[in-house]
C-alpha atoms as a printed R data frame, in Angstrom:
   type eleno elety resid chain resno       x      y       z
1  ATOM     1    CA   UNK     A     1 -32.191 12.771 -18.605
2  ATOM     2    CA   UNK     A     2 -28.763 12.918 -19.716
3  ATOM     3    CA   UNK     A     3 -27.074 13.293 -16.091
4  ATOM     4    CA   UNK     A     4 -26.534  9.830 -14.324
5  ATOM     5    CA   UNK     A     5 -26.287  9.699 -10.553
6  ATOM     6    CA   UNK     A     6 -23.749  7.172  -9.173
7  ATOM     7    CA   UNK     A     7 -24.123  7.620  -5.532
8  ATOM     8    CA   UNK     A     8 -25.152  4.120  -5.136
9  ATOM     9    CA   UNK     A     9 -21.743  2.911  -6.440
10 ATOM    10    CA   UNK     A    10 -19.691  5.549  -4.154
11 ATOM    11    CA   UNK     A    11 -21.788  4.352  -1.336
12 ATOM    12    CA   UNK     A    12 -21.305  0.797  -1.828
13 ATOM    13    CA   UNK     A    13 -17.538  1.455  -2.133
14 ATOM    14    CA   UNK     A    14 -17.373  3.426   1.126
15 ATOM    15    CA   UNK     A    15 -19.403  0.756   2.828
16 ATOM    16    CA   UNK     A    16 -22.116  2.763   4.127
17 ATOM    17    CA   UNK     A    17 -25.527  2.400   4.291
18 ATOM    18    CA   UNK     A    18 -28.516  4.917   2.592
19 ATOM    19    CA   UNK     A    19 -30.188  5.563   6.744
20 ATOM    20    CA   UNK     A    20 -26.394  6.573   7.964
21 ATOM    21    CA   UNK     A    21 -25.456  8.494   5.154
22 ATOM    22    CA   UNK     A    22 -28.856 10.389   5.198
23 ATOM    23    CA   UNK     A    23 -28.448 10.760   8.756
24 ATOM    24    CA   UNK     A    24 -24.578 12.039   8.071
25 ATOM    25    CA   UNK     A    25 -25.663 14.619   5.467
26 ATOM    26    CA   UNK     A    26 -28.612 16.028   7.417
27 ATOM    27    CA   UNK     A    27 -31.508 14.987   5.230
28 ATOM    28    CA   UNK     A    28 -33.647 12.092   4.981
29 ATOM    29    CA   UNK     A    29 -33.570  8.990   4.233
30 ATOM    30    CA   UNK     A    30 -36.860  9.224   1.516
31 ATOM    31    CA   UNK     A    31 -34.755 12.315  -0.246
32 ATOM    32    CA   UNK     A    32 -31.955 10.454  -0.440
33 ATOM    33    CA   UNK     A    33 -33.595  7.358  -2.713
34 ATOM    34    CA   UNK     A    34 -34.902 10.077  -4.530
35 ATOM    35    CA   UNK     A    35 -31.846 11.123  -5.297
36 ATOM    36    CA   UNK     A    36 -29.785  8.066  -5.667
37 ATOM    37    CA   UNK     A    37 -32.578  6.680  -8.281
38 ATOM    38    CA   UNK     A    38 -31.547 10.101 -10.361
39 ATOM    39    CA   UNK     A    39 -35.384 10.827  -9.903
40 ATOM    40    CA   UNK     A    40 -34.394 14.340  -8.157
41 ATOM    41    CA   UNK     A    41 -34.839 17.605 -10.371
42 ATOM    42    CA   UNK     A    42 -32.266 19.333  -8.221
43 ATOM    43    CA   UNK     A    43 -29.576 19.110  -5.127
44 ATOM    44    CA   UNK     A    44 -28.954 22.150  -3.628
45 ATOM    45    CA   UNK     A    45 -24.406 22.517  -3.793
46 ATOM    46    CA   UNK     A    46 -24.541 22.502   0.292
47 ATOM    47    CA   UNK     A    47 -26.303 18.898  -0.240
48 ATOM    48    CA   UNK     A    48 -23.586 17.355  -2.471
49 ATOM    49    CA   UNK     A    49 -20.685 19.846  -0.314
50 ATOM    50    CA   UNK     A    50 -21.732 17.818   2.245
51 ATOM    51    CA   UNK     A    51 -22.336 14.201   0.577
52 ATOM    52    CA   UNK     A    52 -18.866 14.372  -0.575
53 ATOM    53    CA   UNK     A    53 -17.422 15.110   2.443
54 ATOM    54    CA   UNK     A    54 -19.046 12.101   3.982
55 ATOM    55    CA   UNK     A    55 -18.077 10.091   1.495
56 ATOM    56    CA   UNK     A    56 -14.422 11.473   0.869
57 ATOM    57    CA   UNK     A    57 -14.826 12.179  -3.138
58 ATOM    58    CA   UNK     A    58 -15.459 14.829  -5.670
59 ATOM    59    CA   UNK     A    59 -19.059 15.584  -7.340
60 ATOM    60    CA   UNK     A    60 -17.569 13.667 -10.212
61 ATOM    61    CA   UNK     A    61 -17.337 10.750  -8.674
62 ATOM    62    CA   UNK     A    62 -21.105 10.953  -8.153
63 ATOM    63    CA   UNK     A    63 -22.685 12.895 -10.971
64 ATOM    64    CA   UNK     A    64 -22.134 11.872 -14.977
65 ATOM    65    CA   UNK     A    65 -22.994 13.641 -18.226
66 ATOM    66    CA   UNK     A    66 -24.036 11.252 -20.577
67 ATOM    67    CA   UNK     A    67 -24.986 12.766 -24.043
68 ATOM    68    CA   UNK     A    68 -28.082 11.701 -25.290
């Protein structure tokens, strides 16, 4: 898939771990490895509203296009 998920490098450089940030966003901790791994098909906008808030940064910062 040509869209890479980085929310394991915003994580890391907001020092928090994948249990409080799943517990943060309001979903769990098993969707959120599936999302981090870039193994999701879709994230609903109120998911990644609210991951970015949490996390203090812009979709960018987490999502990438990468052209095959």
């Amino acid at each position: 898939m040509a869209i890479i998920v980085n929310l394991d490098v915003m994580m890391a450089k907001r020092k928090i771990s994948s249990n409080e940030l799943a517990e943060k966003v309001g979903i769990t901790a098993a969707n959120l490895s599936i999302l981090k791994t870039g193994k999701a098909k879709a994230v609903r906008f109120s998911t990644l509203d609210k991951i970015c808030e949490v996390l203090e940064c812009q979709p960018g910062d987490i999502l990438e296009y990468e052209h095959e």
